[in-house]
C-alpha positions as CSV (number, residue, x, y, z in Angstrom):
1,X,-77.8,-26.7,-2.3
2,X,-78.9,-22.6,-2.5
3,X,-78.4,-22.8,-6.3
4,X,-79.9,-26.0,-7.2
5,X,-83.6,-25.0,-4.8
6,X,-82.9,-21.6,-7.4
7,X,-82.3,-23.0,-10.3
8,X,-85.5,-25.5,-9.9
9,X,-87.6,-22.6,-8.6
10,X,-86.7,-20.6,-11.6
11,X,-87.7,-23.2,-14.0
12,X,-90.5,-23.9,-12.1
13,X,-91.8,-20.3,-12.3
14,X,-90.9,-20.0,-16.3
15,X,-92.5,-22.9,-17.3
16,X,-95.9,-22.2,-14.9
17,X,-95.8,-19.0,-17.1
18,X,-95.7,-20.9,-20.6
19,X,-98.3,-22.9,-19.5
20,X,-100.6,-19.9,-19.2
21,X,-99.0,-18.2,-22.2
22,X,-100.0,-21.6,-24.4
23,X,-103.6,-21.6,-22.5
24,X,-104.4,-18.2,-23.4
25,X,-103.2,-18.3,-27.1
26,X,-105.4,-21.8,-26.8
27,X,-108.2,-19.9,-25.9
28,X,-107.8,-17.0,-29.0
29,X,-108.3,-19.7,-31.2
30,X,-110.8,-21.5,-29.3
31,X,-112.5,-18.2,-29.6
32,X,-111.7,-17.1,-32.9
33,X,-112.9,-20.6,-33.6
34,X,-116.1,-20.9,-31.6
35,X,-117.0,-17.4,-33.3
36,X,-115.5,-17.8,-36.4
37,X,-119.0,-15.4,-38.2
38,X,-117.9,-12.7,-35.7
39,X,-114.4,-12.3,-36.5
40,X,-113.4,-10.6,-40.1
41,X,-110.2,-8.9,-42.1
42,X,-111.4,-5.5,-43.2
43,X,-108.8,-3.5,-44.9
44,X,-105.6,-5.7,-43.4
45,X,-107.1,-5.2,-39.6
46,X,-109.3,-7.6,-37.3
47,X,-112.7,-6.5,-36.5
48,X,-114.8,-8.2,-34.1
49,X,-118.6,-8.1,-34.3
50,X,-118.8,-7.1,-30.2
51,X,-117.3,-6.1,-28.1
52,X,-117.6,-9.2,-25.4
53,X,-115.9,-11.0,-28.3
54,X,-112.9,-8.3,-28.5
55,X,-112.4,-7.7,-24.8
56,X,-112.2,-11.6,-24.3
57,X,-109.5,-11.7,-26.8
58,X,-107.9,-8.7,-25.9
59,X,-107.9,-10.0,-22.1
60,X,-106.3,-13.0,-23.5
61,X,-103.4,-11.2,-25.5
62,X,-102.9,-9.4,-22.1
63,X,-102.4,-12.3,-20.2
64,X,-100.2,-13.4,-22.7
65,X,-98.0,-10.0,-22.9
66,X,-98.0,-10.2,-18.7
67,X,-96.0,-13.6,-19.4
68,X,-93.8,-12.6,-21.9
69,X,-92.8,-9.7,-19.4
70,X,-92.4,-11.6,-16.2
71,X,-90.2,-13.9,-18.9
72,X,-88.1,-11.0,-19.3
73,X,-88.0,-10.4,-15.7
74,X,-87.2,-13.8,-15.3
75,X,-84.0,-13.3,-17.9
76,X,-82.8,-10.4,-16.6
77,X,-82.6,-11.7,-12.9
78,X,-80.9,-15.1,-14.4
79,X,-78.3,-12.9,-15.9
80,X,-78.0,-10.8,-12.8
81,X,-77.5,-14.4,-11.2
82,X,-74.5,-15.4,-13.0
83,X,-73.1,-11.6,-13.2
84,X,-72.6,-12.0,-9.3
85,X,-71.6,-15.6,-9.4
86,X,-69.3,-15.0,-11.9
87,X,-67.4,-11.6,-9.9
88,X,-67.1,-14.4,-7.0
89,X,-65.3,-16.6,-8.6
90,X,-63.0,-13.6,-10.6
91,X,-59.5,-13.5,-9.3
92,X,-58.7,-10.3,-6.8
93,X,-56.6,-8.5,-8.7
């Protein structure tokens, strides 16, 4: 019963975290949208005209970078997970 309350908590907690990862992107281009004179390409880069308008996005990419770690978190415990599970079910040699 341990694993299965685990292995629905862990979904649980990945897929609360793509939710907000898909809310903030959302919200870049609701932005990027809603302010579509503001935002330009000069020489290859992004320039915003204010700086509201860039720390709203740039709050937004950070959200989204906070998910993508706590994703890799997230992996690195899962594997952890089975690494244990697995030695208990190795053979004694």
């Amino acid at each position: 019963m341990r694993s299965i309350n685990y292995n629905l908590a862990e979904q649980s907690r990945f897929y609360a975290g793509r939710e907000r990862w898909v809310a903030a992107g959302l919200s870049i281009f609701n932005l990027a949208e809603e302010h579509a004179g503001q935002i330009w390409l000069e020489q290859g880069e992004l320039v915003f005209g204010t700086t509201a308008l860039l720390e709203a996005v740039q709050a937004l990419s950070e959200e989204m970078e906070q998910v993508h770690q706590a994703e890799v978190a997230l992996q690195a415990e899962r594997q952890a997970h089975i690494a244990r599970a697995m030695a208990r079910m190795s053979p004694k040699v």
